[in-house]
C-alpha positions in Angstrom: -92.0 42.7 78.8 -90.7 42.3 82.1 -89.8 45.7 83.8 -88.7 46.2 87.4 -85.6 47.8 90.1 -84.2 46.5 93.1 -82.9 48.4 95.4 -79.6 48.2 97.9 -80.2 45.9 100.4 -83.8 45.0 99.9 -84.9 41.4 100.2 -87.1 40.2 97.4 -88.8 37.3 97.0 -90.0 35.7 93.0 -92.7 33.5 92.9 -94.8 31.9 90.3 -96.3 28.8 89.0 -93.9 26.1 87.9 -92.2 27.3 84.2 -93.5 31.2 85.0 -90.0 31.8 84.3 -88.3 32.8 87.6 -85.0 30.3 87.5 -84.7 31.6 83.8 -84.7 35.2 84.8 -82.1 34.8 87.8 -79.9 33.2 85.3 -80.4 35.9 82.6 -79.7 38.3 85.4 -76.4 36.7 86.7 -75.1 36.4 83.0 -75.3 32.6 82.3 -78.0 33.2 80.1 -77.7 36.1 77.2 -80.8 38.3 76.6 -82.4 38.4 73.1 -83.5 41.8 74.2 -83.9 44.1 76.9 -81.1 45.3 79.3 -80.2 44.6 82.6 -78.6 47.2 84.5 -75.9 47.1 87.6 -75.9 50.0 89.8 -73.7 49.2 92.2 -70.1 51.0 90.3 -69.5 47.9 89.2 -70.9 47.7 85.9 -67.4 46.4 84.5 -67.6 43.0 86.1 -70.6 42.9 87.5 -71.0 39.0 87.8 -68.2 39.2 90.4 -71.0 40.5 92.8 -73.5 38.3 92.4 -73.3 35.1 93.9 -76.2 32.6 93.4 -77.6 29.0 94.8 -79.0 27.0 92.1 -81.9 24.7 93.4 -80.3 21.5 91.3 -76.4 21.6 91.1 -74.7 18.8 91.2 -71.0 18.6 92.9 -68.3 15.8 91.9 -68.8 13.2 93.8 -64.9 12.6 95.1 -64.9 16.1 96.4 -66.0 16.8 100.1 -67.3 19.9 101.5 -63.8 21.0 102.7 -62.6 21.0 99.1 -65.3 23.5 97.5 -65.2 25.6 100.9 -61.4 26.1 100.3 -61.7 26.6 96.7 -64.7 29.1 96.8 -62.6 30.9 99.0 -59.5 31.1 97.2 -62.1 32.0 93.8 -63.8 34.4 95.7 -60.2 36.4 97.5 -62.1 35.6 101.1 -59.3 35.0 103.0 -59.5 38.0 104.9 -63.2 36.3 106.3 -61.5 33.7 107.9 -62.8 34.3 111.6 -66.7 35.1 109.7 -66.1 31.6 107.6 -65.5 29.0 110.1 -68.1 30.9 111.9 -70.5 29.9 109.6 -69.1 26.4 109.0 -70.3 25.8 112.4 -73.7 27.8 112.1 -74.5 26.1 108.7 -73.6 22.2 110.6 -71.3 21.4 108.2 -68.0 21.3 110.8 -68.9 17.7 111.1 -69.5 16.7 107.7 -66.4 18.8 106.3 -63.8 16.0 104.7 -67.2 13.4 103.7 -67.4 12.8 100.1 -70.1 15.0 99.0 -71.7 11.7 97.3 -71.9 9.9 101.2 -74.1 13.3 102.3 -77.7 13.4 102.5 -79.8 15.7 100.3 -79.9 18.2 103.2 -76.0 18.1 104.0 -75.9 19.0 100.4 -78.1 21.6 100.7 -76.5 23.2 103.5 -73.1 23.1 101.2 -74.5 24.6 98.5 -75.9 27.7 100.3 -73.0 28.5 102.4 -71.1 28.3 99.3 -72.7 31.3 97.7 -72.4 33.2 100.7 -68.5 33.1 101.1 -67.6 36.0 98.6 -69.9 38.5 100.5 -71.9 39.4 97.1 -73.4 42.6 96.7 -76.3 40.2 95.4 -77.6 37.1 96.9 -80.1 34.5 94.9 -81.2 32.0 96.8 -83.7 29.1 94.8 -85.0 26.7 96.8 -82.7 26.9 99.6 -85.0 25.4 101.8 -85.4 22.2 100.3 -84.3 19.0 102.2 -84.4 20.9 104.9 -85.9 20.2 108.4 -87.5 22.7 110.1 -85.4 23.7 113.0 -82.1 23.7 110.2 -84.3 26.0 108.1 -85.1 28.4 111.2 -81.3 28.3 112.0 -80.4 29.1 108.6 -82.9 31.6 107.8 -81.6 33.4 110.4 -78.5 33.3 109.8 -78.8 34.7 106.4 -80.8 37.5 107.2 -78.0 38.8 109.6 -75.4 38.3 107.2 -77.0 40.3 104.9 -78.2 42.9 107.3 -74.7 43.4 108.8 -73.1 42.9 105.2 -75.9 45.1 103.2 -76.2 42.5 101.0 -79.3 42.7 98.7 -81.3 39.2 98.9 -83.4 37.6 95.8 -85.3 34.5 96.3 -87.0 32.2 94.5 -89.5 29.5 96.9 -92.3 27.8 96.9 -91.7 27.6 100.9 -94.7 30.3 101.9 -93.1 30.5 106.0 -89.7 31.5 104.6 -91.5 33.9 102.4 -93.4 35.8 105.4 -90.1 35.2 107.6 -87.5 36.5 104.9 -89.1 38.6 101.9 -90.0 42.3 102.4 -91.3 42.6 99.5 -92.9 40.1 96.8 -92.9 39.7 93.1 -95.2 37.2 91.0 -94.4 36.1 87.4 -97.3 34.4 85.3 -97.7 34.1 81.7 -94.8 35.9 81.2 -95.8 39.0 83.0 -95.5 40.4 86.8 -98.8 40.6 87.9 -97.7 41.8 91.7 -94.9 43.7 92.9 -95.7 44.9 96.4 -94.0 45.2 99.5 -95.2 43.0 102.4 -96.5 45.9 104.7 -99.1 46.5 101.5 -100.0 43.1 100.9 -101.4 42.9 104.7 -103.1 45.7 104.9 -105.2 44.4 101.3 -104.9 40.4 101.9 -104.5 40.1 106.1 -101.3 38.0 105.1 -98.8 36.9 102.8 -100.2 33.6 102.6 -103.5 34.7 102.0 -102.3 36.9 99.0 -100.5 33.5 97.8 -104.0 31.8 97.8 -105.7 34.1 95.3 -102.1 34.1 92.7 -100.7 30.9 93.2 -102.2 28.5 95.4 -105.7 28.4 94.4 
């Protein structure tokens, strides 16, 4: 009994109590998990192959350990036909920090050189639809700034539409225009940030009544 739209280019964030159901529903949503009912619609005239326009960043993937970053860069990019985004790739090798970490073995790098891996890996293709879950985590706080940045203007200059998932209440204000919470199965908000001042003062401050308290 969960109903809702997102619209082109809007930046959503998910939130919910741990097992609400909010990794679950990205994955129904980019077709690694098959409905039992209900339909999910694409609306982007792509509705033949729509999975090759969503790109997602699972909180908890786990690469093979002989590869380094330079292998899964250059494969996504083969998988993904990006050679045409050469100039905007290496670009973001360097903005990401991974330039000096690029022929490690992914099993020599910290959780947070992961991290950084695995979200400039879903951002490659250029999706029409971003999911991010977790991204934050492991890192510091002046990597997330940098990188928090740097997604937003990617998406903004690439009009790509950005779903999150976190826990991470800054990148929240910082990234998410508007919010929706999942508990017991159900949204109980879906409200746009500008809203959720004017009722609560602030994001976090909604998040205390919902979530937090």
């Amino acid at each position: 009994n969960i109903n809702f739209e997102i619209y082109e280019n809007e930046k959503v964030a998910f939130l919910g109590p741990n097992g609400a159901g909010k990794t679950t529903m990205i994955s129904t949503i980019c077709g690694f998990i098959k409905p039992k009912s209900g339909n999910i619609d694409y609306l982007f005239n792509y509705n033949k192959k729509p999975y090759e326009k969503l790109s997602v960043q699972f909180q908890d993937l786990q690469f093979p350990s002989s590869l380094t970053p330079k292998d899964l860069i250059e494969f996504t990019i083969k998988s993904t036909n990006s050679k045409n985004y050469e100039e905007e790739i290496i670009e973001g090798i360097k903005a990401f920090g991974i330039d000096d970490i690029l022929n490690i073995k992914m099993s020599k790098l910290s959780g947070g050189q992961q991290q950084r891996v695995n979200v400039f890996l879903s951002i490659i293709g250029k999706p029409k639809i971003l999911f991010l879950d977790e991204f934050t985590t492991g890192l510091d706080i002046s990597v997330k700034n940098k990188l928090q940045k740097y997604i937003m203007d990617f998406c903004e200059k690439n009009k790509i539409t950005l779903v999150m998932i976190s826990h991470d209440v800054d990148s929240i204000e910082e990234m998410a225009e508007r919010i929706i919470i999942l508990a017991n199965k159900k949204i109980i908000v879906d409200a746009y940030k500008e809203d959720i001042e004017n009722e609560f003062g602030s994001t976090r401050n909604m998040l205390k009544k919902f979530i937090l308290s």
